[in-house]
C-alpha positions in Angstrom: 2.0 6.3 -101.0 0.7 2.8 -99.5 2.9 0.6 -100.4 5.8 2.9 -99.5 5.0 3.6 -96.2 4.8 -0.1 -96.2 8.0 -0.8 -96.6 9.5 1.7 -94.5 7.2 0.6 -91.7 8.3 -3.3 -92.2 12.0 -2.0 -91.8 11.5 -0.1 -88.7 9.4 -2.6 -87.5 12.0 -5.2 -88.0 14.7 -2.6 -86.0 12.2 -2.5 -83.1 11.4 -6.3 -83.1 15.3 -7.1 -82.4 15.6 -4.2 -80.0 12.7 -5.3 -78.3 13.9 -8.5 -78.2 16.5 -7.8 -76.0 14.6 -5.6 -74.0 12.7 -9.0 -73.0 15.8 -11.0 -71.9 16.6 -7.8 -70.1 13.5 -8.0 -68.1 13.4 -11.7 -67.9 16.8 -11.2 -66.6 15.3 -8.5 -64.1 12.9 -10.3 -63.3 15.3 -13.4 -62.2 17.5 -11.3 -60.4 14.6 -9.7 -58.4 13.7 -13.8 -57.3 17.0 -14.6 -56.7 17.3 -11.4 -54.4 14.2 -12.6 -52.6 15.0 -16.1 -52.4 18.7 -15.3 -51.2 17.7 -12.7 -48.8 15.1 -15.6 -47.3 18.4 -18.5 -47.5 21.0 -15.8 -45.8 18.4 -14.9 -42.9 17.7 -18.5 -42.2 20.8 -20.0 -42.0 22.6 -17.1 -40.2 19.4 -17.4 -37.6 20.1 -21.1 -37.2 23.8 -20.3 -36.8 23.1 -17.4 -34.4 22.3 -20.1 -31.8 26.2 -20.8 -31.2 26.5 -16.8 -30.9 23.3 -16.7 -28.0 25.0 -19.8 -26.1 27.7 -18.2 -26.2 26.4 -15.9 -23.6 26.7 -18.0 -20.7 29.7 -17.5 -18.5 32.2 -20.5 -18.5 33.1 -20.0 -14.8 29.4 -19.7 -13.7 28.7 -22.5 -11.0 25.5 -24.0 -12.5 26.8 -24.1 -16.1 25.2 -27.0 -16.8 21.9 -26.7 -15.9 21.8 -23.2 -17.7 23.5 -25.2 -20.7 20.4 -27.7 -20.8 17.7 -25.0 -20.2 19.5 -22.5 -22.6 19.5 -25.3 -25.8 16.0 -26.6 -24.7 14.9 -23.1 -25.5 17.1 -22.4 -28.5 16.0 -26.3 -29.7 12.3 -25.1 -29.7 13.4 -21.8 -31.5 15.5 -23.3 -33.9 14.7 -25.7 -35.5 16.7 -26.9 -38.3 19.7 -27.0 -35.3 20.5 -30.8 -34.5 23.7 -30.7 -32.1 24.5 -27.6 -29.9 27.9 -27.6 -28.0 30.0 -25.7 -25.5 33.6 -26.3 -25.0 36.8 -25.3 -23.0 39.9 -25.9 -23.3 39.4 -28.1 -26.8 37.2 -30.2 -25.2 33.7 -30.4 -25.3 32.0 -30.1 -22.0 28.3 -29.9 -23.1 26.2 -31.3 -25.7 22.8 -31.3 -26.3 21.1 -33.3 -29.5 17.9 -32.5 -30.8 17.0 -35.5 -31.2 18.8 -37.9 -29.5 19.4 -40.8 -31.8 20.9 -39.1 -35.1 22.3 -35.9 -33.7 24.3 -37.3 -31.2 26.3 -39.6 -34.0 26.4 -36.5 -36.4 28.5 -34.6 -33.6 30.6 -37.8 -33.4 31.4 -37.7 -37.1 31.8 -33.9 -36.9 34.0 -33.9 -33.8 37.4 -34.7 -35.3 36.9 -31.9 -37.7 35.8 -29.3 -35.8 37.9 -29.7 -33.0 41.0 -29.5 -35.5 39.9 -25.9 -36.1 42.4 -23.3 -35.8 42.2 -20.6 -32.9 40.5 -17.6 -33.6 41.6 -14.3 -33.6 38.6 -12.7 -32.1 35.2 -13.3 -30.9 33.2 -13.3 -34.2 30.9 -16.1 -35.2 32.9 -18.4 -37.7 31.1 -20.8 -40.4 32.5 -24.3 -40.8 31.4 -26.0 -43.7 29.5 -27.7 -46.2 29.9 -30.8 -44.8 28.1 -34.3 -45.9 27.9 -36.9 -43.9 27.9 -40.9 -44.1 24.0 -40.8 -44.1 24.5 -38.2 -46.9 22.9 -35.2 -44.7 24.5 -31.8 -45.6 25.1 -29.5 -42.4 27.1 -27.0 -41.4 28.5 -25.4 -38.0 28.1 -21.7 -36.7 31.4 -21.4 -34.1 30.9 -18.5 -31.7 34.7 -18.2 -30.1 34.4 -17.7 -26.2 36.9 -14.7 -25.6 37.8 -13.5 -21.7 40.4 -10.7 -21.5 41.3 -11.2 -25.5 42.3 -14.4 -24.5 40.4 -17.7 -26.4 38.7 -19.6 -23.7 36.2 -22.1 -25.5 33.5 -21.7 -28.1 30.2 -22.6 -28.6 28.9 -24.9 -32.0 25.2 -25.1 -33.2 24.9 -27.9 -35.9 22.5 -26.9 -38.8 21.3 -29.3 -41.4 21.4 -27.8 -44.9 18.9 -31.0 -46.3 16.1 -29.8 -43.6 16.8 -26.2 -44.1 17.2 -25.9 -47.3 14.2 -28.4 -48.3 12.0 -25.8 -46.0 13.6 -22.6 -47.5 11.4 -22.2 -50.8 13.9 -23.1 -53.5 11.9 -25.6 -55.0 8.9 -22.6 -56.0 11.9 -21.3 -58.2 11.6 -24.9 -60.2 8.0 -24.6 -60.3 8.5 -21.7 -61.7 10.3 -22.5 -64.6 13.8 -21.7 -63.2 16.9 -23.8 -62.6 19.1 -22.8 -60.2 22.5 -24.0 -57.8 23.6 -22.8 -54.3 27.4 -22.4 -54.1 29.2 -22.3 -51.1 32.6 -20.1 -50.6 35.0 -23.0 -50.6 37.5 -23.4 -53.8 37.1 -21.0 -57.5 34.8 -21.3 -60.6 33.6 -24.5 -61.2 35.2 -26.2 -58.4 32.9 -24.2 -56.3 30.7 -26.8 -54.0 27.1 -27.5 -55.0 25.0 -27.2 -51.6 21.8 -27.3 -53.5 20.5 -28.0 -56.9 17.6 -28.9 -58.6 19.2 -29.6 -62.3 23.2 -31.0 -63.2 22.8 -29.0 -66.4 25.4 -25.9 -66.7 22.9 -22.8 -66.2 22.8 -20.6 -69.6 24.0 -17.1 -68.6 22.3 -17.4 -64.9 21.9 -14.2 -62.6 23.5 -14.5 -59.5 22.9 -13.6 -55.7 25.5 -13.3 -53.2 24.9 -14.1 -49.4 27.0 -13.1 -46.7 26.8 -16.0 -44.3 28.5 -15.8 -41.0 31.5 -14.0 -42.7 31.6 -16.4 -45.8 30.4 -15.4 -49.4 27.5 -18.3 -50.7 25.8 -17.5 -54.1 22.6 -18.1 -55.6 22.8 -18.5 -59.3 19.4 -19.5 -61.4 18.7 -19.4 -64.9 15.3 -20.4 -67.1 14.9 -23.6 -68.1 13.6 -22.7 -71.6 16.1 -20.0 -72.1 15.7 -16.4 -71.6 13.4 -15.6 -74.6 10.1 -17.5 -74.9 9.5 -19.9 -77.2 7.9 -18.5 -80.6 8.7 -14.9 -80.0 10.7 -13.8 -82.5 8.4 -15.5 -85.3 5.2 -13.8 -83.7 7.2 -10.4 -83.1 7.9 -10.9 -87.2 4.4 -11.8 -87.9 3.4 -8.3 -86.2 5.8 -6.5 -87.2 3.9 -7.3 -91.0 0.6 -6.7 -89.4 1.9 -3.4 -88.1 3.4 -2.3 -91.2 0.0 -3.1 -93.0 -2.2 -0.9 -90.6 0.5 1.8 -90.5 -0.5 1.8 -94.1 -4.0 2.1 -93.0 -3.7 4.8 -90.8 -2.0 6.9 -92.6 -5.2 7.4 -94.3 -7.0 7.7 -91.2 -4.9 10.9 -89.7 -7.3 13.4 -91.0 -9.9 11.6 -89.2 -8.3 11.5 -86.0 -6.5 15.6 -86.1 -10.5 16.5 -85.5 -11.2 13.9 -83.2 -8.5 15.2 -81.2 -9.8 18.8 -81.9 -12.9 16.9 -79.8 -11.3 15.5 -77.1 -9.0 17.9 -76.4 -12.0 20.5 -75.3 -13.8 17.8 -73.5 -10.8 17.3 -71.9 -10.8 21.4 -70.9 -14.5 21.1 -69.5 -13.9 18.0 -67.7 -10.3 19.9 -65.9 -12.6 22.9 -65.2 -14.5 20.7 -63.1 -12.6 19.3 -61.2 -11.3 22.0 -60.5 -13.8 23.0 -58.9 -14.3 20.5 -56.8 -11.2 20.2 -55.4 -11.1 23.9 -54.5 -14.0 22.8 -52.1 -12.5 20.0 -50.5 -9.5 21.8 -50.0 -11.8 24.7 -47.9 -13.6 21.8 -46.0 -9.8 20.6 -45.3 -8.3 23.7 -44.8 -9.6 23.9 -40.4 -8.4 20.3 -39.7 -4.7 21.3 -39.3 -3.8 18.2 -41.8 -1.6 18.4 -44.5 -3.4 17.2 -47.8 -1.7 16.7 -51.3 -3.1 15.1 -54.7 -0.8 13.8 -57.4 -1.8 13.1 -61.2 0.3 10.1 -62.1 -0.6 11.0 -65.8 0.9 14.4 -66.0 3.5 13.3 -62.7 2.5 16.8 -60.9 1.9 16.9 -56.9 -0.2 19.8 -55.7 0.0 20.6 -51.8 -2.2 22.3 -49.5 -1.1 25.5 -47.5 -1.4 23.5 -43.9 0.7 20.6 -45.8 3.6 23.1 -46.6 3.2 24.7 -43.0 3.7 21.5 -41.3 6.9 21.1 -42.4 7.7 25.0 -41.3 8.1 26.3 -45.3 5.8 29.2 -46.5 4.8 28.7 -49.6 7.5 30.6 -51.7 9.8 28.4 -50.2 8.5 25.1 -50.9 6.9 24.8 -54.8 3.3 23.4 -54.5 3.4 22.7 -58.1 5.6 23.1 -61.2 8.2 19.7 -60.6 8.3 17.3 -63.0 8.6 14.4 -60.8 6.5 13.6 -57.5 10.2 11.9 -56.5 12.0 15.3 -57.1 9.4 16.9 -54.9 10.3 14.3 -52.1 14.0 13.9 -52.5 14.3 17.4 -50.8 12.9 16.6 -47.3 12.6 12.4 -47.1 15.3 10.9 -44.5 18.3 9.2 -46.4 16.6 6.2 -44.8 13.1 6.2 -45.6 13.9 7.4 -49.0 13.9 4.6 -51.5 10.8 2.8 -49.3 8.8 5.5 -49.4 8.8 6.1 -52.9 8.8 2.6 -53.8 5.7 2.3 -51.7 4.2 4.8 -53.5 5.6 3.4 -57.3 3.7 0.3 -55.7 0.4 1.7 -55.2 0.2 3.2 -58.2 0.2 0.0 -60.5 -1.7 -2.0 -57.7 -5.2 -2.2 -59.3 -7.0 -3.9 -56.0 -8.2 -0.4 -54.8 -6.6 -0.3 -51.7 -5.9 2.8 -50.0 -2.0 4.2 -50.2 -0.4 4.3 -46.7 3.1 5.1 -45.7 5.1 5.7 -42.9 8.9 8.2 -43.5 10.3 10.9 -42.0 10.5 14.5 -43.3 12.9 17.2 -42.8 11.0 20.0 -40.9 12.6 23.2 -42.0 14.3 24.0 -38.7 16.9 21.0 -39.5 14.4 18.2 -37.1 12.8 15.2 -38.5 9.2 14.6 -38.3 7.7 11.2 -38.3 4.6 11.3 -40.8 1.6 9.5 -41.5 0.5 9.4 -45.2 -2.6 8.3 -46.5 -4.5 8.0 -50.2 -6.6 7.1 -52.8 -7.6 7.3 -56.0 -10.5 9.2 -57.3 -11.8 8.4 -60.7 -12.4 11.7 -62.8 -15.6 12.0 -64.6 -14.9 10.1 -68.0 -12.8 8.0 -66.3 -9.9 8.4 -68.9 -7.7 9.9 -66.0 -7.7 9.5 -62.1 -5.5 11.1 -59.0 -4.9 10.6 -55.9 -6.1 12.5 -53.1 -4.3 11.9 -49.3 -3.0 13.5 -46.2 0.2 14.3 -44.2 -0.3 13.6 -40.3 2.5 14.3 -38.3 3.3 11.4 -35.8 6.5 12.6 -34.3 5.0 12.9 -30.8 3.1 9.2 -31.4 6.0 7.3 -32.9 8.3 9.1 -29.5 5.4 8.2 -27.2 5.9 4.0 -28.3 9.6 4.3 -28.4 9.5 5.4 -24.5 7.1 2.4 -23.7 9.2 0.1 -26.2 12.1 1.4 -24.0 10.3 0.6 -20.9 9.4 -2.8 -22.0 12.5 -3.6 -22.8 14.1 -2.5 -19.3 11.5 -4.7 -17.1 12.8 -7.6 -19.2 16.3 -7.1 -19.1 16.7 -5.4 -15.9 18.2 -8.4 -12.8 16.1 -7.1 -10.2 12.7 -9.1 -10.2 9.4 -6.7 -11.4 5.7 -7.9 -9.9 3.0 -5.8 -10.6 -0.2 -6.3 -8.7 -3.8 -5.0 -8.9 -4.9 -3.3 -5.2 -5.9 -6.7 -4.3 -2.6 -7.7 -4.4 -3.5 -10.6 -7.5 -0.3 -10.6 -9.6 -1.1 -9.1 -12.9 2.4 -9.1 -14.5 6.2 -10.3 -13.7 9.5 -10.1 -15.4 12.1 -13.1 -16.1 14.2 -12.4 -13.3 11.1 -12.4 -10.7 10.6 -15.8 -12.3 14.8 -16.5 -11.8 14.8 -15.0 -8.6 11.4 -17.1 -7.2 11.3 -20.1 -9.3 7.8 -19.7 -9.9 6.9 -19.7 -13.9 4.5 -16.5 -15.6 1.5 -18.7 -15.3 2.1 -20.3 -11.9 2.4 -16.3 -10.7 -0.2 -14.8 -12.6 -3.4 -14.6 -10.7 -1.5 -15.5 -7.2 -0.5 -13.3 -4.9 2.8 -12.0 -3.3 2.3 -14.2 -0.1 2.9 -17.4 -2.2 7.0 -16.8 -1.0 6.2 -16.2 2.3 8.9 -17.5 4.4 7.6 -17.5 7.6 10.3 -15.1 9.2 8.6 -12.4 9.7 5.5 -12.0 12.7 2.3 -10.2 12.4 4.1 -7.0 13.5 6.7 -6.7 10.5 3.8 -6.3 7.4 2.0 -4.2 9.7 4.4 -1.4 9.7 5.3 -2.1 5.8 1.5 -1.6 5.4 1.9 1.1 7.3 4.4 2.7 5.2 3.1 2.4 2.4 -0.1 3.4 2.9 1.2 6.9 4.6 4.2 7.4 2.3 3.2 5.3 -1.1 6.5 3.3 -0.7 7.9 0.5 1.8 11.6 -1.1 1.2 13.8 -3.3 3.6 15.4 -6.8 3.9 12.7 -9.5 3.7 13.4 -13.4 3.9 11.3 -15.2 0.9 11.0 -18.5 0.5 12.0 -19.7 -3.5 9.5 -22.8 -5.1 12.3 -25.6 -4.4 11.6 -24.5 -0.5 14.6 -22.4 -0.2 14.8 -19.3 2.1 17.3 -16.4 1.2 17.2 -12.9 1.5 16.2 -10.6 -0.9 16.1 -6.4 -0.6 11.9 -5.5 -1.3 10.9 -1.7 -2.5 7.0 -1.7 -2.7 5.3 1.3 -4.4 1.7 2.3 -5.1 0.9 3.4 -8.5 -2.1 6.1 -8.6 -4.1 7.3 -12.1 -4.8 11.2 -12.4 -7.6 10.9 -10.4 -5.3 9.6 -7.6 -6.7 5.7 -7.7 -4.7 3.6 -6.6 -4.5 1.1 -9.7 -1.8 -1.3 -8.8 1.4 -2.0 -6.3 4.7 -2.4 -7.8 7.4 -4.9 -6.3 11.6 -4.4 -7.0 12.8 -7.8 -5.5 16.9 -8.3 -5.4 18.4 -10.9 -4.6 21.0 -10.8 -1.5 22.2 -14.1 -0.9 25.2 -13.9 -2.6 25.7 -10.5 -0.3 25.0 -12.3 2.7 27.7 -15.0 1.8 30.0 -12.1 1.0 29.6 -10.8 4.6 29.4 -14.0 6.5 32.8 -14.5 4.4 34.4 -11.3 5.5 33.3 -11.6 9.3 34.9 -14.9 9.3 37.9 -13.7 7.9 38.0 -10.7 10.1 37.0 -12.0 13.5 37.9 -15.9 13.4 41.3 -17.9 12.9 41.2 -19.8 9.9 42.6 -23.4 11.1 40.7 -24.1 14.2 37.3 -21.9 13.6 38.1 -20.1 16.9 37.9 -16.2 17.9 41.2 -14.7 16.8 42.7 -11.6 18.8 40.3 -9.1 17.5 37.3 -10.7 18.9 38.8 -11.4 22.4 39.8 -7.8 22.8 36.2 -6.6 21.7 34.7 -9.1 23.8 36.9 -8.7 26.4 36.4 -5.0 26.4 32.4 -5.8 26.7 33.1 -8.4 29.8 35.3 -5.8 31.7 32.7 -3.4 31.0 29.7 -5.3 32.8 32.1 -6.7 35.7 33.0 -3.1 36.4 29.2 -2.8 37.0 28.4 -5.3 38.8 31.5 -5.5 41.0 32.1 -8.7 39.4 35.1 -11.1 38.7 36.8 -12.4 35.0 39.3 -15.0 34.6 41.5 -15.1 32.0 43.9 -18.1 30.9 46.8 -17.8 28.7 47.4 -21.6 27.4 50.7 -22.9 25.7 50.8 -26.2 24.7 54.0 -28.2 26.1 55.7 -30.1 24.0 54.4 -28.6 20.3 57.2 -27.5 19.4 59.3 -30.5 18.9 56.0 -32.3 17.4 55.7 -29.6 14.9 59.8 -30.0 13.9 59.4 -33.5 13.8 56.5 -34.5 12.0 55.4 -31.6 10.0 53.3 -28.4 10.4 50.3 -30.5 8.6 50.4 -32.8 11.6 51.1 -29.8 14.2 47.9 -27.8 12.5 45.9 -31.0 13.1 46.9 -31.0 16.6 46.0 -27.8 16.7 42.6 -28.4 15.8 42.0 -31.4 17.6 43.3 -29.6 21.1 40.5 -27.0 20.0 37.6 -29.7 19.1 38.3 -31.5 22.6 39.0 -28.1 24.7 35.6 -26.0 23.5 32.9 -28.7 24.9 34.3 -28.2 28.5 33.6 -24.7 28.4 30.3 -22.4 28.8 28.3 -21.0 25.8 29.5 -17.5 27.7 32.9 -17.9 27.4 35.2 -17.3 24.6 38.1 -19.8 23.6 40.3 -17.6 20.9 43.6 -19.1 19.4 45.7 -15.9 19.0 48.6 -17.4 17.1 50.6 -20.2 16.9 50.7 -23.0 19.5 49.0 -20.0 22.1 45.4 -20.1 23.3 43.6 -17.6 25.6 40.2 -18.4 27.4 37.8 -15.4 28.8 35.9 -16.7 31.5 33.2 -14.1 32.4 31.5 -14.3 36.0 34.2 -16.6 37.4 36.8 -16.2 40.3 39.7 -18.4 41.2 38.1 -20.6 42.1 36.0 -21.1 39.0 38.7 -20.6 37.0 40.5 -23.6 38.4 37.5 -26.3 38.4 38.2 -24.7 34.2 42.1 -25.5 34.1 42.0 -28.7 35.9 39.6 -30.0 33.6 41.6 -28.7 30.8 44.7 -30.0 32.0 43.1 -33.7 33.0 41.9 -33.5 29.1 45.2 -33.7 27.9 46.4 -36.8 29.8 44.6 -38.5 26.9 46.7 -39.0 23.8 45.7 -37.8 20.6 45.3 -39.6 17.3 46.9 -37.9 14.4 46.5 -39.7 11.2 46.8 -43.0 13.3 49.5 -41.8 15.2 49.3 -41.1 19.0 50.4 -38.3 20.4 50.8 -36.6 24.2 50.8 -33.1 24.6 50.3 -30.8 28.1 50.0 -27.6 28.6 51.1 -24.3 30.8 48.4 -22.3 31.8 48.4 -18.7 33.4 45.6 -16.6 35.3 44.7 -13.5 35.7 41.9 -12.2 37.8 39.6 -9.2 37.3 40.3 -6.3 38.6 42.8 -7.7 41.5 45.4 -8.6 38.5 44.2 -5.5 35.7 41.6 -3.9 35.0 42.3 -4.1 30.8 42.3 -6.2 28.5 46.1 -5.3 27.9 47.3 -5.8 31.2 45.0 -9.3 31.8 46.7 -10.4 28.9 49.9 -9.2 30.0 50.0 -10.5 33.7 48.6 -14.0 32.5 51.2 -14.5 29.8 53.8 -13.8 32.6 52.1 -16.4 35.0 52.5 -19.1 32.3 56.0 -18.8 31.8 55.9 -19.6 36.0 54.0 -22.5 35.2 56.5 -24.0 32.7 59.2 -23.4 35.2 57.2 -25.2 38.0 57.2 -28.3 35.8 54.9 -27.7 32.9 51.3 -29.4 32.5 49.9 -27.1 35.2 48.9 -23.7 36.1 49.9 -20.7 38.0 48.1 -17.2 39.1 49.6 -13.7 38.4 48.6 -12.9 42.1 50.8 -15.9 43.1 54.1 -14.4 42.1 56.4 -12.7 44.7 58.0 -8.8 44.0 61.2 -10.6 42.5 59.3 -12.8 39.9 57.1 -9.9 39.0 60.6 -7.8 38.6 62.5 -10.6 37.0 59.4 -11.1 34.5 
């Protein structure tokens, strides 16, 4: 009976040895894969974060005026932040415009020798970030180039390049830990097929024995990770030691065959101790479930042994089930149990997590955070704790833990996440303040907006941009406000750290705890200088003539209106002159309108010193101009003319060239000659034309002119 079972043992053995055998390269293989996962995950989220700086330069506008000084400050920052990058670039119109090296004597000569290649690239379709490379270079350094295409109405406009060096990154990356640990391994960029696949990195030339392989998705291209053991996948000695047991096994299978008897009553034995020791704990758990029962907390306990999860009643009511409706107990896996109500999401984590814990032998407690589906179709965030608890003949053990719903929690940090994340990214500048008005906190674009830096603000206070602008009496009535209505806004003038003054719109609002403290002041700053510009632009536009900077016809008439307004008041006299220059005509035919607009001009530079700050000198159109002359009769209005008219017996140098020019002038008085703008205007132009047929270069009155010229005009 011995020496049979024997031999049917050694041949099942032997069956089980070779299966197990492959069982081992299978786990081996398992294993491998798992580290080349790990090690590829690590590679792929390196290199595309080093490439991702070509995709953040990429966010400054081409067309923005201070480009360059953005482009320096932008690279410094994504230099410190990245830094296997050696060469960062920003180009238009296939020629780079921008380059910053890391360090300044090898970078710069690696964009040389990169230059001719990248710049032969082909233009891209869209604005996705394109990977260029491996490349080697002559000092044998292995890099490669993350392109981020610069699109602007689906049209290509530049692109921005970040240089990474493979050697650096790669030497950094962790590789070498597979080598020490007995692997050899090869990372294969996309380029070519099979074995004409290039080698980026390799820490043996021999071909890999049946390696497990990792693909990466870098920047759009497909690199793989392939590794293999150097000894081969099944240990040295194994199968001759699996052999050698396999006899030993067969000898004491023989052995305990004879010993069965024995053990049928020692299992009669165990099995009732086994009873007792359930009965206890039983017991015990039925108290800590009523000491658990008032806490509103979910609480579950799992057997790993038998794979059963019980639940408690306020565990199955948290998630809106009764008890028919959820099974406390009965499943045959604690993953079945979960599969029901976990989030697609948290799914395989959660229960990973909890795989995890169970062969962790450190004693830790369990933790986990998932979602569950609450039974009206919402999910609930959840907090779950554990441990283990020994029973009493330590043969067996369970874990014991809690469900804790954190929806409201997990909501709450998302709103201030959310908040945070608008004070950094919003463009109006953020100060906060204590009641002292010390600066507590600021955003970056209070730090754009004032040039200050976070630690040159923090502890000052808002008066640090005072300007100087405003008096005493301005911040008293912005106190004022705020201190009656919690909030203050208006146009203040600031003054920037580089000593610059512009305007800025300011909202100023108290903040007050639930006891109605004030706690601290809040400051919105934007920034209106380019509105300013914007206006000043329009008003120019609107109210002056473009070639000579003078009032065009809509500011005469409106000040004309205002001048005819406060002489009908006051019983007082206007003049007003309607000047045509003699002569501009044929100047203008003969040499060119760019010479007669220069004229122009010059007539206006050398006519607006000999007149009052009070007066207006407008250029209506063409070769007219009309002078309001408030507060002056004839007789002021001639001592005006004459000198006028004794201005032009001087020649005028156009681009070297003299030229002589006079001028017909008419006058209108106020109110003998109209009493509008209209009919001033009106009565003067017809005066002029009497002027030029009196002989030109001089000036006539409306109230000269006879009943025949006035029909006749």
């Amino acid at each position: 009976m011995g020496l049979l079972t024997f031999v049917a043992s050694l041949m099942v053995a032997s069956g089980v040895v070779f299966h197990q055998q492959q069982e081992v390269v299978d786990a081996r293989k398992m294993e491998a894969a798992y580290q080349a996962a790990h090690q590829a995950r690590l590679l792929e989220v390196r290199l595309t974060y080093a490439l991702g700086a070509a995709s953040s330069l990429a966010a400054l506008r081409l067309e923005a005026p201070d480009l360059e000084e953005r482009f320096e400050r932008v690279a410094a920052q994504l230099d410190a932040s990245h830094p296997n990058v050696t060469v960062l670039v920003l180009a238009s119109e296939g020629m780079t415009r921008y380059r910053y090296a890391a360090q300044q004597d090898d970078s710069a000569e690696q964009w040389e020798e990169l230059a001719s290649v990248t710049q032969a690239a082909p233009t891209p379709a869209d604005d996705s970030l394109q990977l260029m490379g491996p490349m080697t270079l002559e000092d044998g350094t292995q890099v490669v180039v993350g392109r981020h295409p610069l699109m602007s109405d689906q049209a290509f406009r530049g692109y921005s390049d970040a240089v990474v060096s493979l050697t650096s990154l790669l030497s950094d990356s962790g590789l070498q830990a597979l080598g020490q640990q007995g692997y050899r391994f090869q990372v294969l960029a996309e380029e070519g097929d099979g074995d004409s696949r290039p080698v980026v990195f390799r820490n043996t030339q021999s071909t890999l024995e049946q390696p497990v392989v990792h693909e990466m998705d870098i920047a759009g291209s497909t690199w793989t990770l392939a590794m293999a053991p150097a000894a081969g996948w099944l240990p040295a000695g194994w199968l001759m030691s699996s052999l050698g047991m396999a006899l030993g096994v067969s000898g004491l299978l023989a052995y305990l065959v004879t010993s069965v008897t024995e053990l049928r009553w020692r299992r009669r034995t165990l099995e009732q101790q086994v009873e007792e020791r359930t009965r206890d704990l039983r017991k015990s758990l039925d108290r800590f479930q009523s000491l658990i029962a008032a806490t509103n907390t979910g609480v579950w306990e799992y057997t790993p042994s038998q794979d059963i999860a019980r639940f408690s009643p306020e565990y199955i009511a948290m998630m809106g089930f009764d008890p028919g409706d959820y099974p406390a107990d009965g499943r045959a896996s604690i993953e079945e149990l979960w599969s029901d109500l976990l989030h697609p999401d948290d799914h395989d984590k959660a229960i990973e997590n909890l795989q995890n814990f169970l062969i962790d032998d450190s004693g830790r407690m369990y933790e986990g955070r998932f979602r569950m589906k609450h039974k009206n179709g919402d999910w609930r965030w959840i907090l779950c704790r554990g441990h283990f608890i020994n029973l009493d003949d330590e043969t067996d053990r369970v874990i014991v833990g809690s469900h804790i719903d954190i929806t409201g929690q997990v909501e709450s940090q998302r709103q201030l996440d959310l908040a945070a994340e608008v004070f950094e990214k919003t463009s109006e500048g953020i100060v906060v303040t204590l009641p002292s008005e010390e600066i507590v906190l600021v955003n970056d674009a209070f730090m754009r907006i004032s040039g200050y830096s976070e630690q040159e603000a923090i502890g000052a206070r808002p008066s640090i941009m005072a300007s100087g602008r405003h008096d005493h009496f301005f911040f008293e009535k912005m106190w004022h406000s705020i201190q009656n209505h919690g909030t203050w806004q208006g146009e203040v003038w600031n003054r920037r750290k580089n000593g610059e003054v512009c305007p800025q719109w300011l909202t100023i609002s108290e903040v007050r705890d639930s006891e109605n403290t004030l706690t601290h002041y809040i400051g919105i700053i934007s920034d209106m200088s380019r509105l300013k510009q914007d206006q000043h632009q329009i008003h120019q536009m609107a109210y002056y003539d473009p070639l000579t900077s003078l009032p065009n016809r809509t500011m005469l008439e409106e000040r004309a209106e205002m001048a005819i307004n406060s002489a009908s008041r006051r019983k007082a006299h206007l003049s007003l002159m309607f000047f045509d220059l003699d002569g501009f005509k044929n100047v203008n035919d003969a040499r060119g309108h760019q010479v007669g607009d220069k004229l122009l001009k010059a007539f206006a530079e050398r006519v607006s010193p000999l007149l009052r700050k009070q007066d207006t000198f407008s250029r209506p159109g063409g070769d007219e101009f009309v002078i309001l002359l408030p507060d002056s009769d004839a007789r002021a209005a001639i001592r005006v003319v004459e000198k006028i008219l004794a201005s032009l017996e001087f020649s005028f140098d156009i681009d070297g060239e003299e030229i002589h020019i006079g001028g017909s002038v008419g006058i209108a008085i106020y109110p003998e000659d109209g009493d509008s703008m209209s009919q001033l205007y009106i009565n003067a132009d017809t005066a002029m034309y009497r002027a030029k047929q009196q002989g030109r270069s001089t000036y006539s009155f409306y109230s000269e002119l006879d009943a025949v010229d006035q029909n006749r005009f």
